[in-house]
N, C-alpha and C positions, 0 to 999 in steps of 0.2 A: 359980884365977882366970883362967890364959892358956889353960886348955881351956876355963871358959865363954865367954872370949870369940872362941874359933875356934868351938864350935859355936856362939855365933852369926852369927858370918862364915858357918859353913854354911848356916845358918837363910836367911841371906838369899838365900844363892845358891840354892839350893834355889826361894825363891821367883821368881830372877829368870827372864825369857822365857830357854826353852828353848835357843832359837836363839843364846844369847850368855851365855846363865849358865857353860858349861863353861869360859870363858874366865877367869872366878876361878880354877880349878887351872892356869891357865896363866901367873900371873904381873901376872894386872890386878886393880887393886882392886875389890871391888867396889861401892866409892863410884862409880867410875868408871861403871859399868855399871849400877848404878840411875838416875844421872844420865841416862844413854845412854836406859835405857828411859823415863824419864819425858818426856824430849822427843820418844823415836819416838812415843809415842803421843799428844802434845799434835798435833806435824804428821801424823800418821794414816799413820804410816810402819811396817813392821818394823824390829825395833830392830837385827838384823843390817846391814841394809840403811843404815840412819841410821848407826851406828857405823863403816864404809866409807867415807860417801859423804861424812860431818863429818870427815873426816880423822882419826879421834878414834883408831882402829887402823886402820895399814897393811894394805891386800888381805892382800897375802903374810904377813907374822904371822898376819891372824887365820885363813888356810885354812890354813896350818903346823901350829897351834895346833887347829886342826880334826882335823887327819889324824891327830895323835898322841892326841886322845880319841878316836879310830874306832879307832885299833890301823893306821890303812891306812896303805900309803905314798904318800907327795908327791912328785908328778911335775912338774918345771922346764918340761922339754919336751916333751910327750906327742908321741906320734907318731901319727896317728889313721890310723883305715880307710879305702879307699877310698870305705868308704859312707857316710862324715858327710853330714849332709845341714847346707843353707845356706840358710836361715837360722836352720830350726830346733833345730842341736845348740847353736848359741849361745843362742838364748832361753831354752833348755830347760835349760843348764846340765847338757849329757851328751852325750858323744859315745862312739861305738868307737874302740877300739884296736888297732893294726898288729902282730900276735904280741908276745903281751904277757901277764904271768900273769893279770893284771886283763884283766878283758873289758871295762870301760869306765872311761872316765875322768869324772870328775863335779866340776862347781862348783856347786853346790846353795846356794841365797840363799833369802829368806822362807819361804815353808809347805813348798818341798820340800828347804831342810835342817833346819826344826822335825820332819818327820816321820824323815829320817834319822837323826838323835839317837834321834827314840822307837825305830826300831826296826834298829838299828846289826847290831845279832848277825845280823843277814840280808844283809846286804851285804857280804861276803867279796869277791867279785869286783871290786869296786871300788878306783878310786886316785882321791883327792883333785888336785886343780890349782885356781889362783886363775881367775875370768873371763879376765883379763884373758889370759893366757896360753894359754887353750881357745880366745877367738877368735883370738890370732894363728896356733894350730895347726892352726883351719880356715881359715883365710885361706891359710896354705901348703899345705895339702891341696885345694882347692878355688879355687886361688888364678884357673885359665881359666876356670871357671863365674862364677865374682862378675863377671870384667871382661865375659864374654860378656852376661850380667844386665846388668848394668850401661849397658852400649852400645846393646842391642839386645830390651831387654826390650817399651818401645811399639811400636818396629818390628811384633815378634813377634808381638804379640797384638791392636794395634788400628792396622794398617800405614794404615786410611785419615786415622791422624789426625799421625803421623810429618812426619818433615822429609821431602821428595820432588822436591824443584825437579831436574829432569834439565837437561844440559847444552842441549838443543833449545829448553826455557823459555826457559835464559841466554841462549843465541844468537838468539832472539825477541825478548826487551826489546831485549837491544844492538842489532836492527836497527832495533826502533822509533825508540829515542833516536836513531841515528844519522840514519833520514830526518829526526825532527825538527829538530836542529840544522843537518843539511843543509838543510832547507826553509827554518828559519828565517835562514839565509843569504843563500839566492837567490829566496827567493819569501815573503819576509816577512808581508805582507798577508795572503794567499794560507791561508800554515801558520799562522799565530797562531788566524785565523779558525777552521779547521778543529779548532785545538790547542785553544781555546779552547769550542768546541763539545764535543768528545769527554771531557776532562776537567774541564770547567769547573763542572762540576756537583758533582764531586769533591772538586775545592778548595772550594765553597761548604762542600760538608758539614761539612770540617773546618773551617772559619772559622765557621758558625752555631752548632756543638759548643763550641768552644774561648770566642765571647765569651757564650753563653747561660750556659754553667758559669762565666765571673763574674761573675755574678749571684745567683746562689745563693752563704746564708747558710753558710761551713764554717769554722768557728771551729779556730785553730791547737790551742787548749788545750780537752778533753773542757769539753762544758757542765752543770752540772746535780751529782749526788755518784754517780759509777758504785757501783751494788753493789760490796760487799768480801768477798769469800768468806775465812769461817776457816781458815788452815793445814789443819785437819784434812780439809780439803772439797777440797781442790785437787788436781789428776790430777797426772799427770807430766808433763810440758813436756819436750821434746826440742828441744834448741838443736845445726842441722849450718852449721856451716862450713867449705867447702873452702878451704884455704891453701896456696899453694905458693908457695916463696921471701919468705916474709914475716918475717925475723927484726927487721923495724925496729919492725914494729906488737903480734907476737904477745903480746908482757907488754901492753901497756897494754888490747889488746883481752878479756883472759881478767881484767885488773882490772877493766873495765866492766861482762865477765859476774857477778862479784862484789860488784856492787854491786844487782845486780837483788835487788827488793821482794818475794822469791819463794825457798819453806824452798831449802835446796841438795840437800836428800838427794831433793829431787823434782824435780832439774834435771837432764836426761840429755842431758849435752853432747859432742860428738862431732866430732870437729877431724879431717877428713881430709884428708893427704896423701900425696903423690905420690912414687913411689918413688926417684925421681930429684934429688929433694930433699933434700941433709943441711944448709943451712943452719936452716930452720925447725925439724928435732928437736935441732939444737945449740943455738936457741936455746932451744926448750922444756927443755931437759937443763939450762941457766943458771938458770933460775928453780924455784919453787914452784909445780909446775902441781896446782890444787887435785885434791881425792882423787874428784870428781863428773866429771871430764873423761877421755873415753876417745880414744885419739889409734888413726885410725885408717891403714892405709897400705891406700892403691887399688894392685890388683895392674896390672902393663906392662898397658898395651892403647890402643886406638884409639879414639874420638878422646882427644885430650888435652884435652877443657873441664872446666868447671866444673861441666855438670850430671851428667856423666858419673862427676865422683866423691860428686854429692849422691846419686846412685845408688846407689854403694857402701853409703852411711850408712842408707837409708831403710827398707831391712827389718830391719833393726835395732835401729829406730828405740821406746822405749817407753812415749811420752808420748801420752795421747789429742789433744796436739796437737805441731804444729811448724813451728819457725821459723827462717827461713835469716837468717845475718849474713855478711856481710865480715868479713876480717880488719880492715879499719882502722875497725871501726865502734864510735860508743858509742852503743845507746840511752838512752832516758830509761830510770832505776831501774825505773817503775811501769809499763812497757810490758806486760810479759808479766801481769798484774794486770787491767790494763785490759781487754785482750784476753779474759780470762779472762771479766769481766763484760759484753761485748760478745757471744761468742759464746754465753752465758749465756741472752742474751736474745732471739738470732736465733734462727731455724727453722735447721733441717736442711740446707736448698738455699744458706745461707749456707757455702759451704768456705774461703775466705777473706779475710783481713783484712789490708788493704794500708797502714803506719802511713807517717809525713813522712818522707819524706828531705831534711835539712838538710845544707846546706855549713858545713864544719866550719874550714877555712883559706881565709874568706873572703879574706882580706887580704893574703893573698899574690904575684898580681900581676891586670891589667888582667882575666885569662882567668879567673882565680878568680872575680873580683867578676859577669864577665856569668855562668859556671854557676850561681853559688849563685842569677841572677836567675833564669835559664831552670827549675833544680829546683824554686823557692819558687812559679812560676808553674804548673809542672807537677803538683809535689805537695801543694801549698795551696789550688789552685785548679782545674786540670782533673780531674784524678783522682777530688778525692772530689765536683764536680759531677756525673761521670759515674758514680759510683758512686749518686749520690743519684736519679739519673734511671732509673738499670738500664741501661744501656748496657755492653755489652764493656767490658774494661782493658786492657788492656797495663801487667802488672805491673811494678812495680820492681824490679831484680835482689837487693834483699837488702829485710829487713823483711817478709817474707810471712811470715801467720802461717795455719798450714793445719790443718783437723780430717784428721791423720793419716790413719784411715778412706779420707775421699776420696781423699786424696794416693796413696794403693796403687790404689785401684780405677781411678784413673786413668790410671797406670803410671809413675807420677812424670815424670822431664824428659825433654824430646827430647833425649839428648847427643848429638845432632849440628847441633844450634842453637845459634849463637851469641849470642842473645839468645831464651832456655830459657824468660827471663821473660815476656818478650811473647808467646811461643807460647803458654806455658801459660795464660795469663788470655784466651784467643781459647778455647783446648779446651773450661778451665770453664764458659763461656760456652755452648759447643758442645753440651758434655752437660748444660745444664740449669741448671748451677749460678751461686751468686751471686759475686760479690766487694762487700764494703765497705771503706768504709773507718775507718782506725782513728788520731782523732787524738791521737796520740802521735810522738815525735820521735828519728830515730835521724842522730846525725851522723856524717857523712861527708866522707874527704877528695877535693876534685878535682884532676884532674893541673893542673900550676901553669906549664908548660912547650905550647910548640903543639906541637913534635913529641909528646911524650904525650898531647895531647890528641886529634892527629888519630889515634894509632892506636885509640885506644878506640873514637871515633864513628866510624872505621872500622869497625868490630868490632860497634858496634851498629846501623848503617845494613844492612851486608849482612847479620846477622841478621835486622834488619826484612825486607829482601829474602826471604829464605826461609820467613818464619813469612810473608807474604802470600802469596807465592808458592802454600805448602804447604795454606793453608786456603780456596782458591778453586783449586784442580784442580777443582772438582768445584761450582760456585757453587750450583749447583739443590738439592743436599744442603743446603749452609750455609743456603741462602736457607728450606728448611725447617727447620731444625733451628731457627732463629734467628728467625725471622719478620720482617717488612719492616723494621720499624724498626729491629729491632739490626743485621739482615743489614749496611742502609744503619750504622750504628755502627762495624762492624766491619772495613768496608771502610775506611771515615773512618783508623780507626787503623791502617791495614798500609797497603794504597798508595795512601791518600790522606796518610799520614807519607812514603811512599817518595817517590811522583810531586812530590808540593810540593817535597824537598829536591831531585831532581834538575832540575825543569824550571820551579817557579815563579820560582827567582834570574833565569832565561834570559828566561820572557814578561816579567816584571818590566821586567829591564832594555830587552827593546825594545819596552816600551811607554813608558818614559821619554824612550828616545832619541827615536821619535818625536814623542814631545810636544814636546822640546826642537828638533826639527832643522824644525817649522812650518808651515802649512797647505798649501804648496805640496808638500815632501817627502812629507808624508802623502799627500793628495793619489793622488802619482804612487804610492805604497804601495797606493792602491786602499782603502782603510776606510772603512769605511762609517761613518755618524757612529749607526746600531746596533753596532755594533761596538767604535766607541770608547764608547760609554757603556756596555757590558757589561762591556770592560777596564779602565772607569774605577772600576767596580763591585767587581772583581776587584780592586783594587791598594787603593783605598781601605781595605775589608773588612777585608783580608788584612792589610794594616795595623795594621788597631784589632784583630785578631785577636791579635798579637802584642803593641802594648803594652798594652791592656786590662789581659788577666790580670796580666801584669810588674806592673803598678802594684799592683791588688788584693791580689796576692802577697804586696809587697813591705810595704803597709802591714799587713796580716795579723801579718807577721815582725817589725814594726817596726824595718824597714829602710830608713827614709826617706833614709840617708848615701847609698845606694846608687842615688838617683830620677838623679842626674846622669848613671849611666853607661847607662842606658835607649837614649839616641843612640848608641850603637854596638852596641846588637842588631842592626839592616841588617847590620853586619859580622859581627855572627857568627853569625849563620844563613847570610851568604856562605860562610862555613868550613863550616858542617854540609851547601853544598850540594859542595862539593872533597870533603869526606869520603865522601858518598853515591855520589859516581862514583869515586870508590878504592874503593868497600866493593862495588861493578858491580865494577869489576875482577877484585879480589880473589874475588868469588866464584866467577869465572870461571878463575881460576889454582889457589886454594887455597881451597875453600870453607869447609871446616871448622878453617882453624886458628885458635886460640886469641891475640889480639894481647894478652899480660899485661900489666896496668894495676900499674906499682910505685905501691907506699904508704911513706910514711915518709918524705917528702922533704918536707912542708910545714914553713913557717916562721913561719906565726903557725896557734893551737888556739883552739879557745873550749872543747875539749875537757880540753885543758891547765890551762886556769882551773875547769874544775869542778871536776878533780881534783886542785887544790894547795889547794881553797879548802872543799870538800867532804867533812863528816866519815862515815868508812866505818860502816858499821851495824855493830852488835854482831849475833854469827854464833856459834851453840852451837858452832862449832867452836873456839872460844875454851876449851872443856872439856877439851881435849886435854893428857893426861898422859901420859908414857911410866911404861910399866909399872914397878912397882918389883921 
C-alpha cells in the first residue's frame, strides 16, 4: 500500500511542469507544486517563475535544488569573464566564467531551464547560480560600464536632445535678470514697458493655457467601467524606484506595492540604491521584503540623481511597461490595472500615462495645506487639460507610467537633469510621441518644514532652468519638430514656468506700488495709460490664472476645508519666486547636484488611514509551505 501510494506521488510528479516537478525529490510536496502550477497557469505565468516570485520557494533552495538534479555545482559567487556582457548575461540568465572548470555559469528560469532539464547530459560545462547572485556578479564585473550607461547613455547617442546649458547660457540669463532689476529700479516706466513688451506675450501663454484647462471636464475618479483584463492576459509591469536614505518610508512603501490589484509573479519590481547608503538595506534587512523585489545597487559614479540610478534599472527592466514611484509614495491598488486598460486602448504614439499626484500630509502645517492646493491645481486640472488638448507635459517626477519600448528607444533620463521629468515629457513631445493622462491617485508626502521645502523647489526651479535652456539651443529644430502650436506650448512650460517665477513677483509688485503711490507718481513714471491697461491685463489675468484652477482643483478633491487658505497663494508663489533665484544661483555654482527631499517626517497620513482601516487582498502567496 505505501509503494502504491509513492508510485502515485511519482505519477504525479512525472505529470507536473518540467521546470518545477524535480523539485518533489528535493523535499517539496507535491501538493505544493500542483497548487504552484495551477495558479501559474490561471496568471499565465511559468510555474518556475510563479513559485519564486509567490514566495512560495526561496531563489536559492530552489537553484540549490536545481544544481543537485543536474549533477552541477552551485556557485555563491561566480566570478565571471571580462566578457559578460550588460545587460544581456543578466536577461539571458548565462554568463562566462573567470578560470574556472565550468565555462559558464547559468540561472536559467522559464523555457530555458524547461529545455535544460530535457537535455541535462549535455551541459557538463556548466555551474548553476540563483539570478539574483549572477546580476550582482555583473554588476561587480561591469560595475564602470553600467555607471558610464547610466550617466551618459543620451548624451552618447542623441547629444542634441541631452542636458547642454553652458556656463555662457548662465552668464547670459544672469546678465539679463540683472539689467532687469537694474532697470526696474532706475528707469521703471522705461523697463516694465519694454519688460512687458518682450515677455509679455509669454506670460499670456501661460495664463491662457492654465485658465483654458479649467474648464475642461477631468474628473478625479476614471468615468465609465475601464476594461478588465484577465490575469492570464496581462504583461509584466516593471515598478523602478530609486531610494536613497529612505529607512522611515521603505516598509510602508513596498506594503503599498503589495497591495496593487495586479498577479505579483508579474510584477518586476526593482529598488535601486546607492552604494553609499547602509541605512535603507538595513532597513530592508528588518523587514520581509517580498520574493518579486529585486534591490539593485548603482555602481560610484557622477552625477548623483535620481535619474541616473533609474538608468541603472531600465535595461533590465522586463515588463512591457514601466512605472517610476518614490519611496514615500502609495498609489491607488487599481492604478497599474487602469493603466493597463488605458494603454489598451490608445495607439502606439501614446508612450505615456501621467496618473494624480495627491498630498498625502495635508494637515500638517500652513506649507502642507497650500502644496496639496498648488499639486490638486496642477494635477487635477492643468496637466490632464493639457493632455486633453495635445500640448507638451512636463511630467511629474513619480507616477509615469511608460510603454518600456519607448522608454529604451528614447534613451531613458537625462541624469544630468534635475528635474529628468520635465525634460523627458518636452523630448516625447519632440520625437512625436503622446502623453495622457491617467486618472488614478498616488499619494504623496510634502516637505512640512520651509527650509525643506525651499530646497526641493530649488531643485526643481533650476532643473526647469536646464530642461529650457537645453531644448531651445536650437528653437528652429523645436519649432519644427513641434509645430506652432505646441512649439508655443512648450515654451509656455519651460520659460514661460522659469521667467514668471523669477520676474512676474518683481513687475507685479511695481505695478501695485504704482497704483498705490497715484496719478501724479505715475505720472512722473512716464506710463502710458496703454501701458497701464496692458499691465492691468497682465496682473488681473495672472491672477485668475492662479486662483481659477485652485478652486476647480480643490472642488474636484473635495477639499472645500481648504477654499480659506486660497489667500496666501500670493505668498507662496512669492517663495517659489526666492526659490527660482536660488535655483539661478545654484545652477551656476553646482549645477547638477542633487538637493534630497527627506520623507518620513509627516505627522498626519490619509495614507495611514487607508492602511489601518483597509483589508490586504488575499495573495496565492498565502500557499507557502516549508518543505517537509
Amino acid at each position: 500500500m505505501m509503494r502504491q501510494g509513492l508510485a502515485d506521488g511519482a505519477a504525479q510528479s512525472t505529470a507536473l511542469p518540467i521546470e518545477i516537478g524535480f523539485l518533489s525529490s528535493h523535499g517539496y510536496a507535491p501538493e505544493l507544486l500542483w497548487q504552484a502550477a495551477i495558479f501559474a497557469q490561471a496568471a499565465g505565468f511559468t510555474a518556475d517563475e510563479f513559485l519564486i516570485r509567490e514566495g512560495m520557494v526561496p531563489e536559492d533552495d530552489f537553484y540549490r535544488a536545481l544544481a543537485a538534479e543536474l549533477g552541477l555545482p552551485f556557485l555563491a559567487a561566480p566570478r565571471l569573464s571580462s566578457d559578460v556582457r550588460y545587460p544581456d548575461s543578466i536577461l539571458a540568465g548565462l554568463a562566462p566564467l573567470a578560470r574556472a572548470r565550468s565555462n559558464f555559469v547559468a540561472a536559467p528560469h522559464g523555457p530555458a531551464l524547461a529545455d535544460l532539464l530535457k537535455t541535462r547530459s549535455r551541459h557538463r560545462l556548466l555551474a548553476i547560480t540563483t539570478p539574483t547572485r549572477l546580476r550582482e556578479a555583473v554588476f561587480r564585473a561591469q560595475g564602470s560600464l553600467i555607471a558610464r550607461r547610466a550617466a551618459y547613455d543620451l548624451a552618447d547617442k542623441a547629444p542634441h536632445l541631452a542636458t547642454g546649458i553652458s556656463y555662457g547660457q548662465i552668464a547670459l540669463l544672469f546678465i539679463a535678470l540683472t539689467l532687469i532689476v537694474f532697470g526696474l529700479g532706475y528707469a521703471p516706466g522705461l523697463s516694465a514697458g519694454i519688460l512687458g513688451a518682450v515677455i509679455g506675450p509669454l506670460f499670456l501663454s501661460v495664463i491662457v493655457l492654465r485658465i483654458a484647462t479649467a474648464f475642461l471636464s477631468n474628473p478625479v475618479e476614471p468615468t465609465g467601467h475601464p476594461l478588465r483584463i484577465e490575469d492570464a492576459d496581462l504583461p509584466v509591469y516593471t515598478i523602478i524606484a530609486a531610494l536613497y536614505r529612505e529607512k522611515r518610508v521603505v516598509a510602508r512603501f513596498l506594503d503599498a506595492l503589495e497591495r496593487l490589484d495586479y498577479p505579483a509573479c508579474k510584477l518586476d519590481i526593482k529598488l535601486v540604491l546607492e552604494a553609499d547608503d547602509h541605512e535603507t538595506p538595513e532597513a530592508l534587512r528588518s523587514i520581509d521584503v517580498p520574493a518579486n523585489v529585486e534591490i539593485l545597487i548603482a555602481p560610484p559614479g557622477e552625477p548623483r540623481t535620481k535619474p541616473r540610478a533609474l538608468n541603472v534599472a531600465l535595461p533590465l527592466a522586463r515588463g512591457r511597461y514601466t512605472v517610476i514611484y518614490d519611496a514615500e509614495d502609495v498609489p491607488d491598488p487599481g492604478q497599474l490595472r487602469l493603466a493597463m486598460s488605458h494603454f489598451a486602448e490608445a495607439p502606439p504614439r501614446v508612450a505615456c500615462l501621467q496618473a494624480r499626484l495627491t498630498i498625502d500630509n495635508t494637515d500638517d502645517t500652513w506649507l502642507t495645506r497650500l502644496f496639496t492646493i498648488e499639486y490638486a491645481a496642477l494635477f487635477d486640472v492643468f496637466n490632464p487639460g493639457l493632455a486633453e488638448i495635445g500640448s507638451p507635459i512636463a511630467l511629474g517626477g513619480t507616477s509615469n507610467h511608460f510603454r518600456t519600448s519607448v522608454l529604451r528607444t528614447i534613451h531613458g533620463w537625462d541624469a544630468w537633469n534635475v528635474t529628468e521629468d520635465a525634460d523627458l515629457g518636452i523630448r516625447l513631445a519632440r520625437l512625436g510621441y503622446q502623453v495622457r493622462d491617467l486618472p488614478s491617485s498616488t499619494l504623496e508626502e510634502a516637505p512640512g518644514t520651509l527650509r525643506l521645502w525651499m530646497r526641493q523647489r530649488t531643485r526643481w526651479m533650476k532643473g526647469y532652468v536646464q530642461t529650457a535652456a537645453s531644448h531651445t539651443r536650437k528653437p528652429w529644430i523645436l519649432l519644427r519638430q513641434l509645430g506652432l502650436w505646441r512649439f508655443s506650448g512648450a515654451l509656455a512650460l519651460t520659460w514661460g514656468a522659469v521667467l514668471s517665477a523669477l520676474v512676474y513677483p518683481l513687475f507685479t509688485g511695481l505695478y501695485v506700488a504704482s497704483w498705490l503711490a497715484g496719478p501724479e507718481e505715475a505720472l512722473d513714471m512716464s506710463w502710458t495709460a496703454a501701458f497701464n491697461a496692458y499691465a492691468l491685463t497682465l496682473f488681473l489675468s495672472g491672477a485668475a490664472s492662479v486662483f481659477i484652477p485652485a478652486c476647480v482643483a480643490l472642488h474636484r478633491r473635495r477639499l472645500w476645508r481648504l477654499m480659506p487658505w486660497l489667500l496666501l497663494l500670493p505668498l507662496y508663489y512669492g517663495l517659489v519666486s526666492v526659490a527660482a533665484w536660488r535655483g539661478l544661483w545654484e545652477l551656476a555654482t553646482a549645477p547638477f547636484r542633487w538637493n534630497k527631499t527627506s520623507h518620513g517626517l509627516a505627522r498626519t497620513s490619509r495614507a495611514g488611514l487607508v492602511q489601518k482601516h483597509q483589508a490586504r487582498p488575499a495573495v496565492t502567496r498565502s500557499l507557502n509551505t516549508a518543505p517537509p
